[in-house]
C-alpha positions in Angstrom: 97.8 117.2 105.0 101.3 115.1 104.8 100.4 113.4 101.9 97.3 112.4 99.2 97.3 108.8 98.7 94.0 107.3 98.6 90.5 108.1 98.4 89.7 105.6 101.3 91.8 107.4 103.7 89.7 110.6 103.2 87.1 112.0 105.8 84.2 113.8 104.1 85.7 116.6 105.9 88.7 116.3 104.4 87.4 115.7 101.0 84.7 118.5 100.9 87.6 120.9 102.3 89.9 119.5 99.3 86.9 120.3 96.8 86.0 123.6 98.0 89.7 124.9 97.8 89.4 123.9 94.6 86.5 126.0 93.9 88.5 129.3 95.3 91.6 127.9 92.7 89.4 127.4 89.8 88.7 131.4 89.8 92.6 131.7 89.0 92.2 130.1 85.6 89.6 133.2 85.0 92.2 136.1 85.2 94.3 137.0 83.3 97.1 136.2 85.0 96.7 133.2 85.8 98.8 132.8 88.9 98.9 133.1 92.6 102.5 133.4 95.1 101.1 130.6 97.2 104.0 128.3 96.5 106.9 130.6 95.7 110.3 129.2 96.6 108.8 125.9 96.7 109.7 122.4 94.5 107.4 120.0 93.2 108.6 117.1 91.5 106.6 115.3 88.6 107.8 111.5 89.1 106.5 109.9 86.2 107.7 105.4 85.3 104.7 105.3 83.4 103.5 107.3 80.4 101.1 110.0 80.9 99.5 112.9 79.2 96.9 114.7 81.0 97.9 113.8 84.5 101.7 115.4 83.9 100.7 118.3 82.3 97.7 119.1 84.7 100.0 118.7 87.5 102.7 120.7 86.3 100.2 123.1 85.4 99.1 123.6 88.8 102.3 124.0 90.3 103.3 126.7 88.3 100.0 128.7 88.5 101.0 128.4 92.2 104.4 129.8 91.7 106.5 127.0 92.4 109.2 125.4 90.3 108.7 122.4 88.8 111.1 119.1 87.6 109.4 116.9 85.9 111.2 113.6 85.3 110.5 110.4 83.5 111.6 106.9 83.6 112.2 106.8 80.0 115.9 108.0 79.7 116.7 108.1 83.1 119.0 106.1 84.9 115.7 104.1 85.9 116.5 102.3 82.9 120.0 101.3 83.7 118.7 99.6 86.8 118.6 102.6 89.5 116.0 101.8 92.4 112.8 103.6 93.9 115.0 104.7 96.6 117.9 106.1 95.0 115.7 108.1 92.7 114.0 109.1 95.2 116.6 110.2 97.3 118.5 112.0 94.4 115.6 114.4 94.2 115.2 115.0 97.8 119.3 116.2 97.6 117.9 118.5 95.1 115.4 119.7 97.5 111.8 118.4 96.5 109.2 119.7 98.8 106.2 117.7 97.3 106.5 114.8 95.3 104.0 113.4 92.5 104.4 109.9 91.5 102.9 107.7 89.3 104.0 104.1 88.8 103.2 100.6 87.1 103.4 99.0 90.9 100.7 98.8 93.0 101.4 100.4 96.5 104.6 102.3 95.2 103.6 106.0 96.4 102.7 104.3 100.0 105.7 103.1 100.2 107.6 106.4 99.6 105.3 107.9 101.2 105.9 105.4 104.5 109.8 105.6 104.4 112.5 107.6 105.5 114.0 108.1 101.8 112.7 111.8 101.4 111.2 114.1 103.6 108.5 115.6 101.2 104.8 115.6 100.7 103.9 112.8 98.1 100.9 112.7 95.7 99.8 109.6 94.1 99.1 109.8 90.7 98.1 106.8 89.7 100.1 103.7 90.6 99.5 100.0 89.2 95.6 99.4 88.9 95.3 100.4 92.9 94.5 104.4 92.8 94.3 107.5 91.3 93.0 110.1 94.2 93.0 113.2 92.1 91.3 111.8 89.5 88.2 110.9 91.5 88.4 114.0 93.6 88.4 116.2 89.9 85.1 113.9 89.1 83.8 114.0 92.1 84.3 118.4 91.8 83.0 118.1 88.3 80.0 116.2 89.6 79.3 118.1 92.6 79.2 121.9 90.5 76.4 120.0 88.2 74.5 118.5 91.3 74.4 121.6 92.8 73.2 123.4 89.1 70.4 121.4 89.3 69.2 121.9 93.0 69.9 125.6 92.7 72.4 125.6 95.1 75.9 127.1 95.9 78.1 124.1 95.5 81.4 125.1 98.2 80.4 123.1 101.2 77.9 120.1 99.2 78.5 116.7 99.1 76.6 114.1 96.4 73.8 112.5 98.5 71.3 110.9 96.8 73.2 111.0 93.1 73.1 107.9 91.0 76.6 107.2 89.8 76.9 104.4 87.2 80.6 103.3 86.2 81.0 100.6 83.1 83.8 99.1 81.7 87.4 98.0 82.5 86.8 98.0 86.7 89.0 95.0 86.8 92.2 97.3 85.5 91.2 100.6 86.7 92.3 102.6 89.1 90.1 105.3 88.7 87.0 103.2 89.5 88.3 102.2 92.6 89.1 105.9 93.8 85.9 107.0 92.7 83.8 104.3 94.7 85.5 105.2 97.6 85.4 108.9 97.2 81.7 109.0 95.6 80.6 107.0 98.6 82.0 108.9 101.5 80.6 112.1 99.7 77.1 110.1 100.0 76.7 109.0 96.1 74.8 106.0 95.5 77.3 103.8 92.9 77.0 100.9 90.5 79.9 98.9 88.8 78.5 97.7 85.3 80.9 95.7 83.8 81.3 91.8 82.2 82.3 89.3 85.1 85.4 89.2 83.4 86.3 92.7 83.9 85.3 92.4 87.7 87.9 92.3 90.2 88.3 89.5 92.6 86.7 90.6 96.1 84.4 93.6 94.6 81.0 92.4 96.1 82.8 93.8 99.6 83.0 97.2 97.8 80.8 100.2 98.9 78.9 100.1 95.7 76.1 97.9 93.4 77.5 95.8 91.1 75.5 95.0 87.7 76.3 93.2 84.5 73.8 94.9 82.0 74.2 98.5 81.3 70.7 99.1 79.8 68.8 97.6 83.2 71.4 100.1 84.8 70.2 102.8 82.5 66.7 102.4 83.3 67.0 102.1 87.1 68.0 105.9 86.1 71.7 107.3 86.4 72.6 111.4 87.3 76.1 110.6 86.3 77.4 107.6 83.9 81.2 107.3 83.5 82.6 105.3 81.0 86.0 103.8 81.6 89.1 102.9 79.2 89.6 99.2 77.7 93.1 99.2 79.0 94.2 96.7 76.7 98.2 97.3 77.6 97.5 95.6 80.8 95.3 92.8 79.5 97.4 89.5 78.7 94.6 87.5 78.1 91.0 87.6 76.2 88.8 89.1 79.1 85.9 89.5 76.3 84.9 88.1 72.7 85.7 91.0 70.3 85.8 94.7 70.4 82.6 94.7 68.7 81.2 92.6 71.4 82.2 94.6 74.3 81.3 97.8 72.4 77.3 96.5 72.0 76.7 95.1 75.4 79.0 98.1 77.4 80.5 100.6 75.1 77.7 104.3 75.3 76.6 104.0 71.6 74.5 106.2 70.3 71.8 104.3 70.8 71.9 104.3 75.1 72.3 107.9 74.1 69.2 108.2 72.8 67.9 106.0 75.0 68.6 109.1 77.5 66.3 111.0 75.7 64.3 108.4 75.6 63.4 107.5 79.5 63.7 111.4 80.6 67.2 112.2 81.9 67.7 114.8 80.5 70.1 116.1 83.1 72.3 113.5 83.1 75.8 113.9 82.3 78.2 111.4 80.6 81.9 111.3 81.8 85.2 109.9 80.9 88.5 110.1 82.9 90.6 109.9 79.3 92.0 109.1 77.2 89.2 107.8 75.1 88.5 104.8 73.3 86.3 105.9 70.4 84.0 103.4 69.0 84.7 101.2 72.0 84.0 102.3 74.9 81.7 105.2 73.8 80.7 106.8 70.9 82.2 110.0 68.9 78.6 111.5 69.4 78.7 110.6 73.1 81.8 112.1 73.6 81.1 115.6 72.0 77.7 115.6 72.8 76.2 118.4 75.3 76.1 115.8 78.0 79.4 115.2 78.2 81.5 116.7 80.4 85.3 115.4 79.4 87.1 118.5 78.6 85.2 120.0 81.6 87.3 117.3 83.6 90.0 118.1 82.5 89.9 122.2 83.2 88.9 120.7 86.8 91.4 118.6 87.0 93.9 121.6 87.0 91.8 123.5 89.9 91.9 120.2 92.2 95.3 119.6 91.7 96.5 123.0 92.8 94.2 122.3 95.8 95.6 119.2 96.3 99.6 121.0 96.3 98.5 123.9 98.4 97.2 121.6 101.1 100.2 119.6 101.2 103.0 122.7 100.9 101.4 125.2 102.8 101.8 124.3 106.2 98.1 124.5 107.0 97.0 121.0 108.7 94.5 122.1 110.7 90.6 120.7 110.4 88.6 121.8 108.0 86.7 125.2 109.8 83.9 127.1 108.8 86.1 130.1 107.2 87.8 129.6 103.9 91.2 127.5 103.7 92.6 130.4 101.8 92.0 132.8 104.1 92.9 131.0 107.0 96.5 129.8 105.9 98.6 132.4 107.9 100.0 135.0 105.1 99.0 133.0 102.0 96.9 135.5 99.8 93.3 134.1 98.9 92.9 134.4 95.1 90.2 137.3 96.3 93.0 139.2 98.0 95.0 138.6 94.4 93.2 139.5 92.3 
C-alpha cells in the first residue's frame, strides 16, 4: 500500500485486510506497554491546515505506539500563513525525511495531489480534506461496526464484512466528508445504506451514489436500522440558511430522545447509535442518546487509534503484497506480530 486516500479506491480485499490488522493492533492498547518496534527509525508527519482534535491526536497516537517519531505541524503559525505553498511545505518535510505523511486540508483533492506529484517521496494519508474524504474515519466505523455485527451473529469478526446490515446516516451529507467515505466503504463491505437528510443538505449528484436516499428519519427508522450515525451541522462551512432554525432541524433530523425510545419501541434493541465527533448536543442528537448504552462514540474513538496504526504499518512496512490467508503481521518479513511482543 503507497498511499490511503479514498474509500472508493479500496478492494474489499484491501479493506477487510486494513480492518483485520487492525484487530491484531487493537490488542496493543491492552498491555501494559503499549507499544510495538514496527516502525522504529521511521517519520510520520501530522500535516494539519485545518483544526482538529481527535483525528491529530489519534494519529499521533498510533505512530508512536508503533515506535516511530512523529512531527506534527500546523498551519496556524507556520509559514503557511505568510503565504508558503503546498509544495514548498511539502517539500521542506521531505528534506527532513518524512516517510509517511498525514494531511488534512480545507481543499478538496489536496492529499491526491501530493499524493500524485513528485514533491515528496513518502506514503500519504488523507485525513480529511475539504468536504471530499475522510478514509480512516469510515474504515474505524466500518471496524466498530463490524466487531458489533459479528457480536450478534456469534461470530469471530477478523475476516467479516457487513452484508446484510442496515446502515442509516442523517444529517449534514451535503458538507460531510465522512458520509461520503462511509457509503463507499460500507457498500464494498456489502452494507445496505440510506442518506436521511433535508434536500437542502443533499449534495448535487447523490441519487448516482451506492446508497438509498430518504428525507424522513422516522419512515427510515421504521424500515429498521442495525447502525444509525448521526452526522455534525457543520455550520463553519455553511454560508447560507440550508434549514429554518436549529430547533427545526433538531425535530425532523436531530436523535431526540423520543426516536430513542422509539427504538425501544419497534424492537431494536441491538441497534447501535454512532457519531464521528465532535458532537452537536441538542442538535444533532440528544445528551441521552449520546451516553446512552447504544452508543458507541468513545468506542470510535479507542478504534480509531487501532485502524490508524493499521493504516501506518501498511504504508511504512514495506509489505504490498495481497491480502493472503495468514496474518499481515506475521507475514511482514521481520516485523514482530503483537503475539510475538507480547
Amino acid at each position: 500500500m503507497k498511499h490511503l486516500l479514498s474509500t472508493q479506491d479500496l478492494s474489499r480485499a484491501n479493506a477487510i485486510r486494513i480492518l483485520d490488522t487492525a484487530e491484531e493492533m487493537s490488542a496493543v492498547g491492552d498491555r501494559e506497554v503499549k507499544k510495538l518496534p514496527a516502525l522504529r527509525g521511521r517519520t510520520v508527519v501530522n500535516l494539519f491546515f485545518e483544526d482538529s482534535t481527535r483525528t491529530r491526536i489519534s494519529f499521533e497516537a498510533a505512530a508512536k505506539r508503533l515506535s516511530a517519531d512523529v512531527i506534527n505541524f500546523a498551519a496556524k503559525g507556520s509559514s503557511v500563513s505568510k503565504g508558503e505553498s503546498l509544495k514548498d511545505t511539502a517539500q521542506t518535510l521531505s528534506a527532513m525525511g518524512a516517510d509517511a505523511v498525514v494531511i488534512r486540508h480545507w481543499a478538496s483533492g489536496a492529499p491526491h495531489r501530493l499524493a500524485a506529484t513528485d514533491w515528496i517521496d513518502a506514503g500519504v494519508i488523507n485525513a480529511g480534506d475539504g468536504t471530499h474524504e475522510h478514509p480512516t474515519q469510515a474504515l474505524l466505523d466500518a471496524f466498530t461496526m463490524r466487531r458489533h455485527w459479528a457480536k450478534l451473529a456469534g461470530t469471530e469478526s477478523e475476516g467479516a464484512n457487513l452484508k446484510g446490515m442496515r446502515v442509516a446516516i442523517a444529517g449534514d451529507v451535503l458538507h460531510s466528508r465522512v458520509a461520503r467515505s462511509n457509503v463507499w466503504l460500507l457498500r464494498t463491505l456489502g452494507a445496505e445504506v440510506t442518506l436521511v437528510a433535508p434536500p437542502t443538505l443533499l449534495p448535487v449528484g447523490v441519487e448516482k451514489w451506492p446508497c438509498a436516499v430518504s428525507y424522513n428519519l422516522d419512515d427510515t427508522l421504521a424500515q429498521g436500522v442495525d447502525a444509525m450515525m448521526m452526522l455534525r451541522v457543520q455550520g463553519e462551512r455553511m454560508n447560507a440558511s440550508y434549514f429554518p432554525s436549529t430547533r427545526e432541524y433538531s425535530r425532523r433530523w436531530g436523535f431526540d430522545d423520543n426516536r430513542l425510545r422509539t427504538l425501544d419501541r419497534l424492537g431494536m434493541k441491538d441497534t447501535i447509535i454512532m457519531h464521528p465527533g465532535p458532537m452537536n448536543r441538542g442538535l444533532e442528537i440528544s445528551a441521552a442518546a449520546a451516553d446512552s448504552p447504544r452508543s458507541t462514540v468513545l468506542a470510535q474513538v479507542r478504534n480509531g487509534v487501532s485502524v490508524r496504526m493499521a493504516a501506518l504499518y501498511l504504508l511504512l512496512s514495506g509489505d504490498t503484497r495481497e491480502p493472503a490467508t495468514t496474518p499481515v503481521l506475521a507475514t511482514a518479513g521481520t516485523t514482530p506480530s503483537t503475539k510475538e511482543a507480547n
